[in-house]
C-alpha positions in Angstrom: 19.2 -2.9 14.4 22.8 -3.9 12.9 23.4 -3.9 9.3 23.4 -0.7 7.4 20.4 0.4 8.4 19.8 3.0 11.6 17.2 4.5 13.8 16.2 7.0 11.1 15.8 4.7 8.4 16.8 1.6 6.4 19.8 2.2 3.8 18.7 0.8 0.2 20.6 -0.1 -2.2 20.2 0.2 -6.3 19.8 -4.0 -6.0 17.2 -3.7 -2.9 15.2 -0.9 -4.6 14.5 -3.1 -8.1 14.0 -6.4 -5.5 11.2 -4.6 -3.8 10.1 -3.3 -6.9 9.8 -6.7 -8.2 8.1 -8.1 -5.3 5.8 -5.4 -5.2 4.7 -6.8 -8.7 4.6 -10.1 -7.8 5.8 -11.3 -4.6 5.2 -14.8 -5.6 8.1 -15.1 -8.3 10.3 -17.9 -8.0 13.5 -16.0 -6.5 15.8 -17.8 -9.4 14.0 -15.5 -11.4 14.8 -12.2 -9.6 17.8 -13.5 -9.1 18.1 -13.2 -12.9 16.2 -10.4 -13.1 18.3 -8.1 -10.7 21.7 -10.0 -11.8 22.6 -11.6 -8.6 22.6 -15.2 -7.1 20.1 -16.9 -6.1 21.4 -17.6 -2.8 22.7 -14.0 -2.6 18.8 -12.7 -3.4 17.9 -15.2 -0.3 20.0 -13.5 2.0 18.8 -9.5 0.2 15.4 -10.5 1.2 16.1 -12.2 4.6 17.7 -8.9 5.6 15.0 -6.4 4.6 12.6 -8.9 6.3 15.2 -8.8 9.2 15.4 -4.4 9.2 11.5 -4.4 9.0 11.8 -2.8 5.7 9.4 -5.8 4.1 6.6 -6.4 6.9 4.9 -9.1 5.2 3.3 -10.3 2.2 0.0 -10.2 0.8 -2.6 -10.5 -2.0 -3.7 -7.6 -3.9 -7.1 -7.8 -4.9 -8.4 -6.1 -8.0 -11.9 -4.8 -6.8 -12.7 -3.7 -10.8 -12.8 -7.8 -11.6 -15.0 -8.0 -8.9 -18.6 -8.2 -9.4 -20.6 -4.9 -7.2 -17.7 -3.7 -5.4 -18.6 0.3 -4.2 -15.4 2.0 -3.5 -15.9 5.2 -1.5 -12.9 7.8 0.2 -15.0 9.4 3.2 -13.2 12.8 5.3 -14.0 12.9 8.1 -13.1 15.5 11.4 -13.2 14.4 14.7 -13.5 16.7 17.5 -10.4 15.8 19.8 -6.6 15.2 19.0 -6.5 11.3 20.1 -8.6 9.9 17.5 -8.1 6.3 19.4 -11.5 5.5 20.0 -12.4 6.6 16.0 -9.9 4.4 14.4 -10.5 1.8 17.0 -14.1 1.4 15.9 -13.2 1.9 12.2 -10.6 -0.8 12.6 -13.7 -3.2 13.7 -15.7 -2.0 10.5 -14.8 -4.8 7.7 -16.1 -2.5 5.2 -13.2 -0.1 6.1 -10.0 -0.7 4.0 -8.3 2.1 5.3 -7.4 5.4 6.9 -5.0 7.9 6.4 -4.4 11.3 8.9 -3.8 13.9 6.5 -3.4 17.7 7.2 -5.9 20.4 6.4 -9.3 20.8 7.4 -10.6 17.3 7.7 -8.5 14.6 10.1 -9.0 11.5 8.2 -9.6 10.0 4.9 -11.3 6.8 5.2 -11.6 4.0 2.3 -14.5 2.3 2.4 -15.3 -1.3 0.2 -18.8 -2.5 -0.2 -20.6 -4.9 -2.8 -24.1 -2.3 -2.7 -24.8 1.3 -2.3 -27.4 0.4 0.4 -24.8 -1.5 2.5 -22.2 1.3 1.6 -25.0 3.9 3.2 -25.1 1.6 6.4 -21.1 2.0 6.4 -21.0 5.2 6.4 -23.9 5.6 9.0 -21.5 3.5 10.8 -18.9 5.8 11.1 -21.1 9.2 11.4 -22.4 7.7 14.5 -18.9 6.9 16.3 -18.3 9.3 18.7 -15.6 12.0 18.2 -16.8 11.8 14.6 -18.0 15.3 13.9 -18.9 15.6 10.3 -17.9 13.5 7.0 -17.8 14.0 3.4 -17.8 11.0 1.1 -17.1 10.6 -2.6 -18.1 7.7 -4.4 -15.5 6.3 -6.7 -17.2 6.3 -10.6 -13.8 5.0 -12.1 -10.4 4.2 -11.5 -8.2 5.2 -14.1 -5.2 3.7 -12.9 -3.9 2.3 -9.7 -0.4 1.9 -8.7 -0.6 0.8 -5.1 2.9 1.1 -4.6 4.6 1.5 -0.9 6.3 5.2 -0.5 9.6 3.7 -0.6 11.3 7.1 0.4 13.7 9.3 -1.5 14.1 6.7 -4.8 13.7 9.4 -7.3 11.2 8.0 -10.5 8.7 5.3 -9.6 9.9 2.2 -10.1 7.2 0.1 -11.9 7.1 2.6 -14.8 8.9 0.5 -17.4 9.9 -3.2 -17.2 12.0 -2.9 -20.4 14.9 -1.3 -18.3 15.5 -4.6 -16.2 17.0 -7.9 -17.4 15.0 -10.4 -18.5 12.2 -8.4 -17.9 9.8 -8.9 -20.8 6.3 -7.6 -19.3 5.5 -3.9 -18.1 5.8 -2.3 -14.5 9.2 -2.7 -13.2 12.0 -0.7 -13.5 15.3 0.4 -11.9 15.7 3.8 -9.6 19.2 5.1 -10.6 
């Protein structure tokens, strides 16, 4: 990788952190107005993002869907422990499940933590029949989610310091709330 980056991690800058910040927000705003926002050029924002696209530090883009505007969505976080290390063949059958949103490996006493998205709770207890019959699935545990009282869904964007979408008042030009500059 050339540029400032190396094997061990991308360099960020103050100006990359609020861009990504700001396209975390809204990855669909014209880039005259981040430009603004971050006090660069336009043209100079164009080549910012065209490098962290370049490093791999922004994969893609996508739409964020907010499942509380959306009529009978069940949102459940399942554990679950697997009885070997390779866990391949779980998360390979997880990945087919459309119901699955995603898994995380944590540490502790249970392997995974799976999110799991349906519109009933009788097609939520077929999910999750689903994945209690893969095999190397052991046991699970699932919680069904009764509220959400907030949700940041915000990348770990490594050693920043504050999060960055507390306040929107700190940036230029910035009049609405959830953005705001890592020192």
């Amino acid at each position: 990788m050339s540029g400032p980056g190396n094997e061990q991690g991308f360099r960020l800058t103050d100006k990359d952190k609020q861009l990504l910040a700001l396209l975390q927000k809204n990855a669909r705003e014209p880039t005259s107005s981040l430009a603004r926002k971050i006090g660069v050029s336009r043209t100079a924002l164009q080549e910012r993002i065209q490098r962290l696209e370049s490093a791999g530090v922004i994969e893609g883009y996508s739409v964020r869907i907010n499942h509380s505007k959306l009529i009978y969505t069940v949102n459940c976080f399942t554990m679950a422990v697997c009885n070997n290390k390779t866990y391949s063949d779980v998360i390979a059958q997880m990945r087919t499940m459309e119901a699955v949103q995603a898994v995380y490996a944590i540490s502790g006493d249970w392997d995974f933590v799976i999110h799991v998205a349906t519109e009933t709770l009788e097609k939520l207890n077929t999910e999750l029949t689903r994945i209690n019959m893969i095999k190397g699935v052991v046991r699970t545990t699932s919680c069904i989610v009764m509220e959400t009282k907030f949700d940041r869904r915000l990348a770990f964007m490594g050693r920043m310091g504050a999060n960055l979408l507390e306040n929107a008042g700190d940036l230029p030009d910035a009049g609405q709330e959830g953005v705001q500059a890592a020192d």
